[in-house]
FITI-617958 format. One line per 4 residues: number of its first residue (from 0); their letters; for each residue x, y, z of N, C-alpha, C. Coordinates in nm, 3 decimals, padded with zeros to 5 digits. Example, Ala and Ser with C-alpha at 12.3 -4.5 7.8 and 13.67 -1.06 7.14 Angstrom:
0) as) 01.319,-00.569,00.780,01.230,-00.450,00.780,01.320,-00.330,00.780; 01.285,-00.225,00.708,01.367,-00.106,00.714,01.290,00.003,00.787
***
This chain:
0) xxxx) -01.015,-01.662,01.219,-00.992,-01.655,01.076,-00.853,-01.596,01.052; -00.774,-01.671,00.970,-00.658,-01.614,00.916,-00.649,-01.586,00.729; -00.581,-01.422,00.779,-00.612,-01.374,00.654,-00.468,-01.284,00.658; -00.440,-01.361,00.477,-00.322,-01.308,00.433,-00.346,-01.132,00.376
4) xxxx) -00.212,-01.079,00.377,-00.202,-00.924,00.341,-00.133,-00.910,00.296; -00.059,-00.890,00.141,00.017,-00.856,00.065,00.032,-00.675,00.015; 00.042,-00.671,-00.058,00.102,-00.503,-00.111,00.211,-00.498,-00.225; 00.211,-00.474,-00.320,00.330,-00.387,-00.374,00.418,-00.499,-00.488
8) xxxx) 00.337,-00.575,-00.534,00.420,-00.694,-00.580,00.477,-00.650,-00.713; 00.447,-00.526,-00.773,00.479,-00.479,-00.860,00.558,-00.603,-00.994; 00.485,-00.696,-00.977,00.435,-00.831,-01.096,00.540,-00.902,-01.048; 00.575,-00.932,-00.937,00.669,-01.019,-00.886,00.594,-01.099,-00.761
12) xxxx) 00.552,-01.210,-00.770,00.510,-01.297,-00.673,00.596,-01.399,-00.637; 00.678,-01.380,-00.518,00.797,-01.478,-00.496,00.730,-01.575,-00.391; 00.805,-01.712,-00.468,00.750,-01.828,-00.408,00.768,-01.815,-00.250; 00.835,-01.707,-00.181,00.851,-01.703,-00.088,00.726,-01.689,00.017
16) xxxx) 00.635,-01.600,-00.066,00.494,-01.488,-00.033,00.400,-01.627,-00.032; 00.415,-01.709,-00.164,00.318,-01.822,-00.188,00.315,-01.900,-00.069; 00.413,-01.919,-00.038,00.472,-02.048,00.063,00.392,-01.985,00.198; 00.429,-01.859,00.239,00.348,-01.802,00.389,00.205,-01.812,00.362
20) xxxx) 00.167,-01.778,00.234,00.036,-01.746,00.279,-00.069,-01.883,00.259; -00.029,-02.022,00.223,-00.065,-02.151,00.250,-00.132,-02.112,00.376; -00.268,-02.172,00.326,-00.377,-02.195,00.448,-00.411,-02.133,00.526; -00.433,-01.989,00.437,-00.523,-01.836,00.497,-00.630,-01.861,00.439
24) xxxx) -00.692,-01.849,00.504,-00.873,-01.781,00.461,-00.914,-01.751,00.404; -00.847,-01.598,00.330,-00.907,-01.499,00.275,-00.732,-01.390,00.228; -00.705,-01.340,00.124,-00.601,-01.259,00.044,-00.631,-01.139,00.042; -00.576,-01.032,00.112,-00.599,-00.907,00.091,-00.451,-00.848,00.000
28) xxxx) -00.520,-00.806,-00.126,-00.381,-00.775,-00.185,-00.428,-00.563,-00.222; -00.342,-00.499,-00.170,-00.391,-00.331,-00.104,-00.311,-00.289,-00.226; -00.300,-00.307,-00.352,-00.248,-00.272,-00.511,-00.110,-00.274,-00.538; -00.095,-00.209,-00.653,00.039,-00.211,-00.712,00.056,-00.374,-00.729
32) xxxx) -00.050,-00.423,-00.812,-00.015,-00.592,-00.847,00.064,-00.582,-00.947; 00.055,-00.496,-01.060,00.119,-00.512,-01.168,00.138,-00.601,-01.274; 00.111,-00.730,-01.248,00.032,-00.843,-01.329,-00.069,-00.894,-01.321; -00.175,-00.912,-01.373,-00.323,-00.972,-01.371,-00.283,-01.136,-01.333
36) xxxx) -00.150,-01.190,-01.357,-00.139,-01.342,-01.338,-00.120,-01.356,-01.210; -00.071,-01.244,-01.156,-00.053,-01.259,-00.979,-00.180,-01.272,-00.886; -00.276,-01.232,-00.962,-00.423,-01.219,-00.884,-00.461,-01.367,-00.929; -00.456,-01.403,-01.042,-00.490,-01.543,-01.064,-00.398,-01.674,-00.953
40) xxxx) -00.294,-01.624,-00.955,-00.205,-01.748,-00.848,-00.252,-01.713,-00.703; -00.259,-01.618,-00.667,-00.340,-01.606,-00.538,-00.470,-01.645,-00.536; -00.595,-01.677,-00.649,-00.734,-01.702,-00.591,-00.700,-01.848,-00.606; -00.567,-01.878,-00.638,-00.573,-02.053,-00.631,-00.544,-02.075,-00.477
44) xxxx) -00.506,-01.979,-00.406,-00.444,-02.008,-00.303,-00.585,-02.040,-00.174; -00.688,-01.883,-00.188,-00.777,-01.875,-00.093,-00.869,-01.703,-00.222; -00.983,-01.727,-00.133,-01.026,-01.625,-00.184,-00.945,-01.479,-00.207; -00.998,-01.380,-00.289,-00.923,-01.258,-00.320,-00.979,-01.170,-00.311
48) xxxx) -00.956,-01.072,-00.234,-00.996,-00.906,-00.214,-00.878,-00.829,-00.275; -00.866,-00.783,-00.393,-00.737,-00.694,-00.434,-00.769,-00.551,-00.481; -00.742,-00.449,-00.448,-00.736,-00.312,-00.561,-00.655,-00.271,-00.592; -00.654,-00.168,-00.667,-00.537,-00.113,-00.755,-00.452,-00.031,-00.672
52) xxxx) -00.310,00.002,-00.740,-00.240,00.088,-00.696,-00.209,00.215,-00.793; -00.090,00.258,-00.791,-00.074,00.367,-00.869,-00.008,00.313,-00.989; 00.056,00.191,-00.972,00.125,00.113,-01.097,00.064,00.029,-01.170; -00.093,00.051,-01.131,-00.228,-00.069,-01.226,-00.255,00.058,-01.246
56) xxxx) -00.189,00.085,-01.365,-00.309,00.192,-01.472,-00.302,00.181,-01.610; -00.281,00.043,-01.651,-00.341,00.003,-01.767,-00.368,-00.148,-01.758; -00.417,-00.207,-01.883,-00.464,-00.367,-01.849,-00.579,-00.412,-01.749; -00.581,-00.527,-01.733,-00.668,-00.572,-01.638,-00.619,-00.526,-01.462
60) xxxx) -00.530,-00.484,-01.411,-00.524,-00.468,-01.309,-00.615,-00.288,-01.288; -00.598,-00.211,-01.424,-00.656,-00.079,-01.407,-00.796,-00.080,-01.372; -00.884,-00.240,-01.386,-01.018,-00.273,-01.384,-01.042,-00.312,-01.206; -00.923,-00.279,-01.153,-00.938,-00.351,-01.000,-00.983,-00.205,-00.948
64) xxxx) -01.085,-00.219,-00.825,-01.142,-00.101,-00.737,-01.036,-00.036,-00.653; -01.044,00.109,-00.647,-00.924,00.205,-00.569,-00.964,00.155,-00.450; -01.086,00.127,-00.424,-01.096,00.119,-00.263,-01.196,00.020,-00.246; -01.201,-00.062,-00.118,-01.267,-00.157,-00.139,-01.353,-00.165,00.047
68) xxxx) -01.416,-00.191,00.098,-01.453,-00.240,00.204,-01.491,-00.379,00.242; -01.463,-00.471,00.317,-01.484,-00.617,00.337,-01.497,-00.608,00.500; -01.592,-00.705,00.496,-01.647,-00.802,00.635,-01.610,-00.908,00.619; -01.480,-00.947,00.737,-01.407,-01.090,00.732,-01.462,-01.103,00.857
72) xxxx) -01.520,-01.258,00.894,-01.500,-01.325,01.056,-01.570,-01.145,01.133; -01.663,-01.127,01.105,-01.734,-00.968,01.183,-01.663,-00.890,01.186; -01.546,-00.814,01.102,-01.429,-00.739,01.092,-01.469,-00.655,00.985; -01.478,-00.576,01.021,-01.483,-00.448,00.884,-01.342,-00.365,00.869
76) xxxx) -01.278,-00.422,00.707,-01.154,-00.404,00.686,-01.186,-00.307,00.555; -01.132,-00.199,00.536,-01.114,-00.045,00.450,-00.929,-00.072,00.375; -01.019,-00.096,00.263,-00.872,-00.127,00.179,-00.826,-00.022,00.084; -00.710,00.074,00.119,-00.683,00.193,-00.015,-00.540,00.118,-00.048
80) xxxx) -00.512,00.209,-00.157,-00.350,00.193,-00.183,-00.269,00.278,-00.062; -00.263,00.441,-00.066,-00.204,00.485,-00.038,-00.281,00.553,00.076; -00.226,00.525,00.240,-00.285,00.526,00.361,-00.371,00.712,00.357; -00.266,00.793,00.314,-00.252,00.957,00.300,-00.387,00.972,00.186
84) xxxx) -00.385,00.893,00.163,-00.532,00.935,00.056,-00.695,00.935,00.125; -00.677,00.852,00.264,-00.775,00.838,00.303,-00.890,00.931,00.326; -01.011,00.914,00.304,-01.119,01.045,00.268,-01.186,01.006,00.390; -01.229,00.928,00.448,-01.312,00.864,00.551,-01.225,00.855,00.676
88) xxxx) -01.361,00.905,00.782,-01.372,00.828,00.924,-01.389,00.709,00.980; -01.269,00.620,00.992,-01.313,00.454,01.001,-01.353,00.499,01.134; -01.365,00.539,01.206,-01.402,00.531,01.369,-01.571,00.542,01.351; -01.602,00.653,01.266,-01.735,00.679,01.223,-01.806,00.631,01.141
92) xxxx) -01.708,00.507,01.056,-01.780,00.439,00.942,-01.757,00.320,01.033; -01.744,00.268,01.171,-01.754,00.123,01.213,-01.635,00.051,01.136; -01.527,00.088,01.096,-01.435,00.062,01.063,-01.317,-00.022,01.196; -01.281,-00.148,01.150,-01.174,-00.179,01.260,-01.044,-00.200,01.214
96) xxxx) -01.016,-00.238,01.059,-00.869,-00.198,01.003,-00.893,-00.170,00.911; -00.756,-00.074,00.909,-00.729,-00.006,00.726,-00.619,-00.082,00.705; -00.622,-00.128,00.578,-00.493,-00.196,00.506,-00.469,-00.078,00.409; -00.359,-00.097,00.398,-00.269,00.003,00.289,-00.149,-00.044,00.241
100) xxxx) -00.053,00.009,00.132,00.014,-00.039,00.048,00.100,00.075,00.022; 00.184,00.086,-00.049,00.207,00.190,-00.124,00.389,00.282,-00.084; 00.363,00.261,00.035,00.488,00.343,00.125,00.626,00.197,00.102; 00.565,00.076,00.101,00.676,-00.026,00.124,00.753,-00.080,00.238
104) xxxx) 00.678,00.061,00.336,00.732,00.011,00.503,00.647,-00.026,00.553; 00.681,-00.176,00.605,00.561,-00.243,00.689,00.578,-00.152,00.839; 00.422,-00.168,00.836,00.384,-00.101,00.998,00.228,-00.144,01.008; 00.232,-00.146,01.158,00.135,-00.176,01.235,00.094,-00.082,01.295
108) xxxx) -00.007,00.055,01.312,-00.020,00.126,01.377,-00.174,00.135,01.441; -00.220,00.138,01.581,-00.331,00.114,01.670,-00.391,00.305,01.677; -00.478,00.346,01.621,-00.519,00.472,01.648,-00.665,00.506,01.676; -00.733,00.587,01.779,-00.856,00.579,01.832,-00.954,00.468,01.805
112) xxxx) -00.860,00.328,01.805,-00.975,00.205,01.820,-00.972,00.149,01.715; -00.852,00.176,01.564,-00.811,00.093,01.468,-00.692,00.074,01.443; -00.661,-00.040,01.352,-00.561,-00.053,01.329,-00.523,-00.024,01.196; -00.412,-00.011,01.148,-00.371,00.061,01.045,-00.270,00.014,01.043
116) xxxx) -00.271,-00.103,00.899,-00.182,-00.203,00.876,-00.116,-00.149,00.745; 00.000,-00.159,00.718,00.079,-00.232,00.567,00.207,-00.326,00.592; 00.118,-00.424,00.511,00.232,-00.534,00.494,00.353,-00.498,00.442; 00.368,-00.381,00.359,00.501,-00.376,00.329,00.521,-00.393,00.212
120) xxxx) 00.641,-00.443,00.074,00.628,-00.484,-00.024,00.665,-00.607,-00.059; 00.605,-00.662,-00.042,00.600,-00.838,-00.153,00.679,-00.873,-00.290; 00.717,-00.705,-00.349,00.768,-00.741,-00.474,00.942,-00.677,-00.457; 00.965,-00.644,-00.585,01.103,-00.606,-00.631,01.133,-00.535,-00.459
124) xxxx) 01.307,-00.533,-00.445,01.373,-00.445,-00.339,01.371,-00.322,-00.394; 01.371,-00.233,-00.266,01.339,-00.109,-00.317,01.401,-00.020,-00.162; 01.494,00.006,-00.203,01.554,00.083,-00.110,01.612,-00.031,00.007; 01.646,00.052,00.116,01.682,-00.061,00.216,01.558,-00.155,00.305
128) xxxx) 01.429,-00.138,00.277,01.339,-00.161,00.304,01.331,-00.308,00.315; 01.262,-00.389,00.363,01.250,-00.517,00.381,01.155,-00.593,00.298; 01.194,-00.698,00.249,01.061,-00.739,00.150,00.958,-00.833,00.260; 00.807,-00.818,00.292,00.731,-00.823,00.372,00.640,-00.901,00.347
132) xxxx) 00.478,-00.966,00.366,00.383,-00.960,00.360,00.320,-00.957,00.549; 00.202,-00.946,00.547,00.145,-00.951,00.674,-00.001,-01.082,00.690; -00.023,-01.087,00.809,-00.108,-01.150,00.847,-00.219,-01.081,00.943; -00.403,-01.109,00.914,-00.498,-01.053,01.042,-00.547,-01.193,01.095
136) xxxx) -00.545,-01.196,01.237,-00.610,-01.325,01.262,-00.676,-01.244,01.371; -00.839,-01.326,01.298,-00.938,-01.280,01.387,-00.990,-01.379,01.460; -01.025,-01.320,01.591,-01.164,-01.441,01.637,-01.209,-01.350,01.746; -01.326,-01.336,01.731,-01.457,-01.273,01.784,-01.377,-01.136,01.749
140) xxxx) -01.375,-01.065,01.882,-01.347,-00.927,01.858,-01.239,-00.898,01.863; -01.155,-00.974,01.891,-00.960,-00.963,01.873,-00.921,-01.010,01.728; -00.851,-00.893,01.716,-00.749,-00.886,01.574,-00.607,-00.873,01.606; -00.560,-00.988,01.552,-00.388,-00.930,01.619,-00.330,-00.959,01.488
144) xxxx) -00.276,-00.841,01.450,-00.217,-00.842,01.342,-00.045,-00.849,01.352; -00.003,-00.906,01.217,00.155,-00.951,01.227,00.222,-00.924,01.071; 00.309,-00.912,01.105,00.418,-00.889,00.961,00.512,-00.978,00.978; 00.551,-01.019,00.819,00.681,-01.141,00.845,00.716,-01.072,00.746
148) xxx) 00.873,-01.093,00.747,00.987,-01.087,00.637,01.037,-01.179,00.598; 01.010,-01.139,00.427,01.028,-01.287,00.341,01.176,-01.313,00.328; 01.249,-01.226,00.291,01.409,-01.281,00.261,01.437,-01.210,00.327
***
């Protein structure tokens, strides 16, 4: 199963993001959408798992869940905005990735038996940072996760 990972679009969905994530599975968008129309152009794409960030706090994006849990392809994926907020033991909750958002630096990090992804930001430049989204492709019990840079 391939499954797209966005972050941070802060109401900017560049045809760039659209174009990669053609013929994923499943949309994990980890908040800071900032437009409710961006969640609509993504469920045209593939299904949608999205929550809020710190910049959905009014409108319809303020109605999206802080935190979310999903079973993709037997994968139990723990979705916050901001990684540092985390309240839970994914090792102890059967957890195998955390997606997160929020920082704008994509990273991939492997810790006591998870992974701990952010795609990075999808939207406006913001510092010298790279504009990002990521990818999880599962099958059976391998997850190999990836980041691409859009421009």
């Amino acid at each position: 199963m391939k499954i797209g990972v966005i972050s941070d679009t802060h109401g900017l969905l560049r045809t760039e993001a659209v174009e990669a994530l053609l013929g994923v599975e499943h949309i994990l968008h980890a908040g800071d959408v900032g437009d409710p129309a961006i969640l609509d152009q993504l469920q045209q794409l593939a299904p949608l798992t999205a929550i809020r960030g710190n910049v959905d706090n009014s409108g319809a994006c303020s109605q999206l869940p802080e935190t979310e849990l999903v079973e993709l392809s037997g994968c139990s994926i723990y979705m916050l905005h901001d990684v540092h907020a985390l309240d839970l033991d994914p090792v102890a909750a059967g957890i195998q990735v955390v997606v997160s958002g929020h920082s704008h630096k994509p990273s991939i990090e492997w810790n006591k038996g998870v992974f701990y992804f952010n795609p990075g930001s999808a939207g406006p430049k913001r510092f010298s940072l790279p504009i990002s989204i990521g990818f999880l492709e599962i099958a059976g019990a391998r997850i190999e996760p990836r980041l691409k840079a859009l421009v």
